[in-house]
C-alpha atoms as an extended CHARMM CRD file, in Angstrom:
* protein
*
       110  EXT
         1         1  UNK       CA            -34.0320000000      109.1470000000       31.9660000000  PROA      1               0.0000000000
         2         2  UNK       CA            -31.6060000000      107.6540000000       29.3010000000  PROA      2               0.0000000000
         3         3  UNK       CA            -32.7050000000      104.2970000000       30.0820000000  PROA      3               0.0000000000
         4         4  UNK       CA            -36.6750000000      105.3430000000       29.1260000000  PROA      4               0.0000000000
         5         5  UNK       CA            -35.4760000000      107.6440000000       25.9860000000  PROA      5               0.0000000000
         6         6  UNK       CA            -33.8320000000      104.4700000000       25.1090000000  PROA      6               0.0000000000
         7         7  UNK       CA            -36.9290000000      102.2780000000       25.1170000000  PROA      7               0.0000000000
         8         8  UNK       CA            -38.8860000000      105.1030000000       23.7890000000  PROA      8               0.0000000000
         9         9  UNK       CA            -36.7630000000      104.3650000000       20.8320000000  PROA      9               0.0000000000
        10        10  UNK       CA            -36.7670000000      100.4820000000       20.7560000000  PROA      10              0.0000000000
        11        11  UNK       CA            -40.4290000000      100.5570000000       20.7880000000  PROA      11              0.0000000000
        12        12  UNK       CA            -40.9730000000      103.0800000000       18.1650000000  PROA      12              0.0000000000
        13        13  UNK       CA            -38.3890000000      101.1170000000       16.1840000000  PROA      13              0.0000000000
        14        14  UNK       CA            -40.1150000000       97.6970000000       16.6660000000  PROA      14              0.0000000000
        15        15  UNK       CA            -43.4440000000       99.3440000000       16.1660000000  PROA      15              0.0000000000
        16        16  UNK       CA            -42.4920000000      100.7230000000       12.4070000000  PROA      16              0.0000000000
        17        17  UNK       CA            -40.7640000000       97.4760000000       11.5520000000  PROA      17              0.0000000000
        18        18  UNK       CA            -43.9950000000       95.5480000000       12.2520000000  PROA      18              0.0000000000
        19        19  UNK       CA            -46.0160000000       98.2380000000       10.5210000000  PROA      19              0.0000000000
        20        20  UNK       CA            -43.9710000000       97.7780000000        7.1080000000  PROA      20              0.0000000000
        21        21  UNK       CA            -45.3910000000       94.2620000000        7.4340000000  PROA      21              0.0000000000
        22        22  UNK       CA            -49.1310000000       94.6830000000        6.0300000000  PROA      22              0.0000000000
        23        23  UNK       CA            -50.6120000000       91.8350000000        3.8480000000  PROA      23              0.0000000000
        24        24  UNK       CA            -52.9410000000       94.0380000000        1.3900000000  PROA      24              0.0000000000
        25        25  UNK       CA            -52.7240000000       96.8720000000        0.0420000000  PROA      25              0.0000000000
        26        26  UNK       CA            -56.3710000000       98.1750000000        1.0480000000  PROA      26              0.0000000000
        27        27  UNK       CA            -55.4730000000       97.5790000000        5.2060000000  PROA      27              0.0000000000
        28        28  UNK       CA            -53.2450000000      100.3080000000        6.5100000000  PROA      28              0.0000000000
        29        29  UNK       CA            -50.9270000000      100.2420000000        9.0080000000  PROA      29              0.0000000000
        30        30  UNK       CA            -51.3450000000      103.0650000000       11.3500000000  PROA      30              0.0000000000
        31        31  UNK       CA            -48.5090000000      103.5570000000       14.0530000000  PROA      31              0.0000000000
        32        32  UNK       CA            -49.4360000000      105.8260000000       16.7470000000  PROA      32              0.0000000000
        33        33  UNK       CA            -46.6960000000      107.1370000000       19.1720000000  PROA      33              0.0000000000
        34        34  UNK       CA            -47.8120000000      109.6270000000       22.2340000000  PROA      34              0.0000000000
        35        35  UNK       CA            -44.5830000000      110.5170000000       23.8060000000  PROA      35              0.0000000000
        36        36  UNK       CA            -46.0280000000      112.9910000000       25.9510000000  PROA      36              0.0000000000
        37        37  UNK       CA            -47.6350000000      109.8580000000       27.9290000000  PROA      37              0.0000000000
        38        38  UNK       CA            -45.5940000000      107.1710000000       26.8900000000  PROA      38              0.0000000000
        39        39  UNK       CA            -48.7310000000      105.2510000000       24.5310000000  PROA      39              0.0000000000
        40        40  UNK       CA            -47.6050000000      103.2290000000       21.7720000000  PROA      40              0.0000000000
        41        41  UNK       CA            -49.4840000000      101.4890000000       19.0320000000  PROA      41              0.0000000000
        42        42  UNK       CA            -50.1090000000       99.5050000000       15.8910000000  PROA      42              0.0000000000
        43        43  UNK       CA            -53.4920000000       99.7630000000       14.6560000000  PROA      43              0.0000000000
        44        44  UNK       CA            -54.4740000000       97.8450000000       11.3300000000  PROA      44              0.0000000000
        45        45  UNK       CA            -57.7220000000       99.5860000000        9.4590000000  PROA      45              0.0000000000
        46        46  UNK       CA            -58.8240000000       98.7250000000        5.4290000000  PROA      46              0.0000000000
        47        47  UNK       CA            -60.2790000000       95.8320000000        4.5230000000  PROA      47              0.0000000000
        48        48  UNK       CA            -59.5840000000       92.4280000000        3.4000000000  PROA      48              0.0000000000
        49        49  UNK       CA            -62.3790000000       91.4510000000        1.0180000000  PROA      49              0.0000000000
        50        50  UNK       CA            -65.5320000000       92.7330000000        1.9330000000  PROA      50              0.0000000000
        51        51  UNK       CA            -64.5580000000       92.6270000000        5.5530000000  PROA      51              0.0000000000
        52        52  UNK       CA            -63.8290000000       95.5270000000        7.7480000000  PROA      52              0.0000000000
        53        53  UNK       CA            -60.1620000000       95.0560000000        9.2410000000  PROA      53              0.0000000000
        54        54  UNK       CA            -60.1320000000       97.4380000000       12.2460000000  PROA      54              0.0000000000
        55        55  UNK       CA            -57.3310000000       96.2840000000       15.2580000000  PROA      55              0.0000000000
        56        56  UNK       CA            -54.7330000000       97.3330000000       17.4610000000  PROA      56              0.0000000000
        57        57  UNK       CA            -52.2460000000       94.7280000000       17.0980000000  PROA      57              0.0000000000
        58        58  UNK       CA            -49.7550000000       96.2410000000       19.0210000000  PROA      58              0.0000000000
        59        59  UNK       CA            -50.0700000000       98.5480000000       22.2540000000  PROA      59              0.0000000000
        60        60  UNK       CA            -46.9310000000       99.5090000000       24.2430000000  PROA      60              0.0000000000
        61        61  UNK       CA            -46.9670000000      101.6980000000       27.1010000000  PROA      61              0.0000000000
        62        62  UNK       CA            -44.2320000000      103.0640000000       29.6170000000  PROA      62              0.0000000000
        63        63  UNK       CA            -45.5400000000      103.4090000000       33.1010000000  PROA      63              0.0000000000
        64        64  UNK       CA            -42.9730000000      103.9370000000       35.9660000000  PROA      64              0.0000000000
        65        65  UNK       CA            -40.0880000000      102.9840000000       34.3000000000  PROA      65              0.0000000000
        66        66  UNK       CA            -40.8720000000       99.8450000000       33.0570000000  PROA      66              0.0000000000
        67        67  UNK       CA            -42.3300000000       98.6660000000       29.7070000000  PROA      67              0.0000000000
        68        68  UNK       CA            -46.0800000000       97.3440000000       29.6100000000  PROA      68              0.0000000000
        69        69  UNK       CA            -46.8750000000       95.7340000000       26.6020000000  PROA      69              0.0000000000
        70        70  UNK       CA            -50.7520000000       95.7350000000       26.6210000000  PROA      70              0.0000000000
        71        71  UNK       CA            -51.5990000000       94.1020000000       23.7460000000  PROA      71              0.0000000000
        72        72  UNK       CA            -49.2830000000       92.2190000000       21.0370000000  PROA      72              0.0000000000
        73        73  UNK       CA            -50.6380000000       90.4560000000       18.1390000000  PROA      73              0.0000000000
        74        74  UNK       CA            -47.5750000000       89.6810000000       16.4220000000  PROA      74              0.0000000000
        75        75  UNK       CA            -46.1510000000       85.8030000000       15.7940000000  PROA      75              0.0000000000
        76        76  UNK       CA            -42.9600000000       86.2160000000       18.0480000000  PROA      76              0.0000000000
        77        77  UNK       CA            -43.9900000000       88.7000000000       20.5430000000  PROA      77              0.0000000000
        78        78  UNK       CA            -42.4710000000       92.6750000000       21.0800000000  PROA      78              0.0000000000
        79        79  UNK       CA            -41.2800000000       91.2360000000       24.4270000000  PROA      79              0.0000000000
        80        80  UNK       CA            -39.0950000000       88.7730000000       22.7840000000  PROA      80              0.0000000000
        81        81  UNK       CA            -37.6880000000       91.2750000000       20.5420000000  PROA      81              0.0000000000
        82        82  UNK       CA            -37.0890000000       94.2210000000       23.3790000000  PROA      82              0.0000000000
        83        83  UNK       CA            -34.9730000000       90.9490000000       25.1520000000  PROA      83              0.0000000000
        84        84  UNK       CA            -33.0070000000       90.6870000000       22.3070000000  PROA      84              0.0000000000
        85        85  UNK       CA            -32.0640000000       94.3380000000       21.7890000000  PROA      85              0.0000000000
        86        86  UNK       CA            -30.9220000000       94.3470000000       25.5530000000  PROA      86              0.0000000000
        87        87  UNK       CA            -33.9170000000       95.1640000000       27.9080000000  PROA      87              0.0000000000
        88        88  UNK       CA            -33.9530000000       93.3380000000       31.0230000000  PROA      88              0.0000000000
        89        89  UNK       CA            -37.1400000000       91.0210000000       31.9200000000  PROA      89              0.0000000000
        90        90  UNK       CA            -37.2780000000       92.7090000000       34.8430000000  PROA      90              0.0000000000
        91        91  UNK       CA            -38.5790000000       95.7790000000       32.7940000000  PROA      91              0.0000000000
        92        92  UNK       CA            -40.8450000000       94.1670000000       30.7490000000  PROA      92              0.0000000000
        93        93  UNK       CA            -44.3850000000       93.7440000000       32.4580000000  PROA      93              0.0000000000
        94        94  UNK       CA            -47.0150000000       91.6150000000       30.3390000000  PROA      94              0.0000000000
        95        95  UNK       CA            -50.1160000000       93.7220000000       30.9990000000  PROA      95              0.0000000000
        96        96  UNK       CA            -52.4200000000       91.6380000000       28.7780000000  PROA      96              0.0000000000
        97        97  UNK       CA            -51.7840000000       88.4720000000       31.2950000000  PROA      97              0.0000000000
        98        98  UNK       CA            -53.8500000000       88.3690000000       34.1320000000  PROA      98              0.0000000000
        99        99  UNK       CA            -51.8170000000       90.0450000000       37.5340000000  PROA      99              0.0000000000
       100       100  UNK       CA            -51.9110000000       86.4490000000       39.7070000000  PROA      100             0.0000000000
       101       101  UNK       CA            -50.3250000000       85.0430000000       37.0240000000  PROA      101             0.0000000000
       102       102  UNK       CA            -47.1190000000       87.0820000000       36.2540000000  PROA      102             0.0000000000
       103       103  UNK       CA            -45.7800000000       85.9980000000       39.3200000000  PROA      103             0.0000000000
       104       104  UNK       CA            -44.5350000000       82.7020000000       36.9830000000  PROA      104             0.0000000000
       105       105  UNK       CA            -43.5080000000       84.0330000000       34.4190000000  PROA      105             0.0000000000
       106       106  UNK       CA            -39.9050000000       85.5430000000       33.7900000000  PROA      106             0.0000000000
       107       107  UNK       CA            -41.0060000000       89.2270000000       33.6820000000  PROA      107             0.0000000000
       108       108  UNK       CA            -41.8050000000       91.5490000000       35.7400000000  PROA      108             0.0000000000
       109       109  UNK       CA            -45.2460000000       91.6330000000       37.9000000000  PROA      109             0.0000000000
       110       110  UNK       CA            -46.4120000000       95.2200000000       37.6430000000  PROA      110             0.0000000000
């Protein structure tokens, strides 16, 4: 348990950085944290000129102990990051890449 109130943390944390991180004023940065079921997310909505900006950029979930990033739209990647604060690969599952292929990468498969 302190090893998942720990990345319940690091993702929140992560999450809020990357929120502060918005490029115009009229697009807001909306994080969304359900704790209850371990869902995560950045979701960009405004516009940008006359166009409608409307976009999770980042979902997170936690699902058997292990940390799914579903989606990540950032430059150097939440799975990066939650390497460099300490969590293991091997808890890190890339849900957004197809399952025959995590078998090659360095994280986990699932």
């Amino acid at each position: 348990m302190a090893n998942l109130d720990h990345y319940r943390q690091l993702i929140k944390t992560l999450i809020t950085q990357h929120s502060k991180t918005v490029w115009d004023k009229r697009t807001q940065a909306q994080t969304i944290f359900d704790i209850e079921r371990d869902h995560y997310q950045l979701v960009y909505v405004g516009w940008h000129g006359s166009d409608r900006v409307y976009g999770v950029v980042l979902h997170v979930d936690i699902q058997d102990g292990k940390i799914w990033v579903q989606q990540d739209g950032t430059e150097i990647g939440i799975a990066q990051k939650l390497i460099d604060l300490g969590v293991p690969s091997s808890d890190i599952v890339i849900g957004c890449d197809p399952p025959r292929m995590r078998q090659y990468t360095e994280f986990a498969t699932g």
